[in-house]
C-alpha positions as CSV (number, residue, x, y, z in Angstrom):
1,X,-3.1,25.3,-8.1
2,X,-1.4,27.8,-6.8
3,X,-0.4,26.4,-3.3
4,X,2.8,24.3,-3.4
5,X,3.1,21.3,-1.2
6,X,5.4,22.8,1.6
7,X,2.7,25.1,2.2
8,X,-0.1,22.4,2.5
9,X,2.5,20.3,4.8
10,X,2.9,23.6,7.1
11,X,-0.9,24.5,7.1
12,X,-1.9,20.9,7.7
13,X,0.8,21.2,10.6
14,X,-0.4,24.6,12.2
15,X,-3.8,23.7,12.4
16,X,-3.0,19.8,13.7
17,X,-1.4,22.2,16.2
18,X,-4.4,24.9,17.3
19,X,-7.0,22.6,16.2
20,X,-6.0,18.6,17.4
21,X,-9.8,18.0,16.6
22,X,-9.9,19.8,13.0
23,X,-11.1,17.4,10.2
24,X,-8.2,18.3,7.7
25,X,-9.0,15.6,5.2
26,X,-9.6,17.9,2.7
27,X,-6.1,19.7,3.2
28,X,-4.3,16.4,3.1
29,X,-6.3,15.6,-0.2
30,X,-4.8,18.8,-1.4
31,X,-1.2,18.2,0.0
32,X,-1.6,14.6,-1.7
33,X,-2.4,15.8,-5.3
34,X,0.3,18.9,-5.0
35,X,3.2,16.5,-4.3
36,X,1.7,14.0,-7.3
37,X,1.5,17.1,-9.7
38,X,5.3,18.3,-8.7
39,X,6.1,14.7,-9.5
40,X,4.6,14.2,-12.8
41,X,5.7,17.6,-13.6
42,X,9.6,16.2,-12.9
43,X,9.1,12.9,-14.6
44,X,6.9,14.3,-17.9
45,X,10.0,17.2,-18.2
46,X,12.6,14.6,-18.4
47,X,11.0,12.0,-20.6
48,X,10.9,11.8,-24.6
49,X,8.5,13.3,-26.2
50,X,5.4,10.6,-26.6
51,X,2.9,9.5,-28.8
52,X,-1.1,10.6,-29.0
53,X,-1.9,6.9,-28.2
54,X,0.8,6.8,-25.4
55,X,-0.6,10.2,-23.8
56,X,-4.1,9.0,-24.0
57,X,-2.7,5.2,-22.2
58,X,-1.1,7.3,-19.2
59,X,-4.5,10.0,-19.0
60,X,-6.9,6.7,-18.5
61,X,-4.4,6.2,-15.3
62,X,-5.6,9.8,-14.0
63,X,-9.4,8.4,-14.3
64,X,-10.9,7.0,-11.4
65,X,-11.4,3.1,-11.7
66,X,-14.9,3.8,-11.4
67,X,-14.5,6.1,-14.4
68,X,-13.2,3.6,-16.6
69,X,-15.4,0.7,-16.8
70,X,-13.0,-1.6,-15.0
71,X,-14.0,-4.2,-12.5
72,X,-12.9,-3.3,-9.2
């Protein structure tokens, strides 16, 4: 993704602004998994480096629960 997450915020805003009737889930879907990629970006730079078996714990977490086999 190229876009960062100011920019989503900005063009969720301007078209909130022209548009007050605009469906803009799909922007805000964006703008939500921008901000969570800057943050795992911050907190994967500063941790340790970890384990296959710890990696593939935390990528299950990325999975939708439906994904999984869980119970929801």
């Amino acid at each position: 993704m190229a876009d960062t997450w100011t920019a989503a915020r900005a063009r969720i805003a301007a078209t909130k602004r022209h548009h007050p009737d605009a469906d803009v889930s799909d922007d805000l879907r964006t703008l939500a998994a921008l901000r969570l990629e800057e943050h795992i970006k911050r907190v994967v730079d500063a941790a340790p480096a970890l384990t296959s078996e710890q990696l593939d714990r935390l990528r299950t977490l990325l999975v939708p629960a439906s994904g999984r086999g869980d119970a929801a």
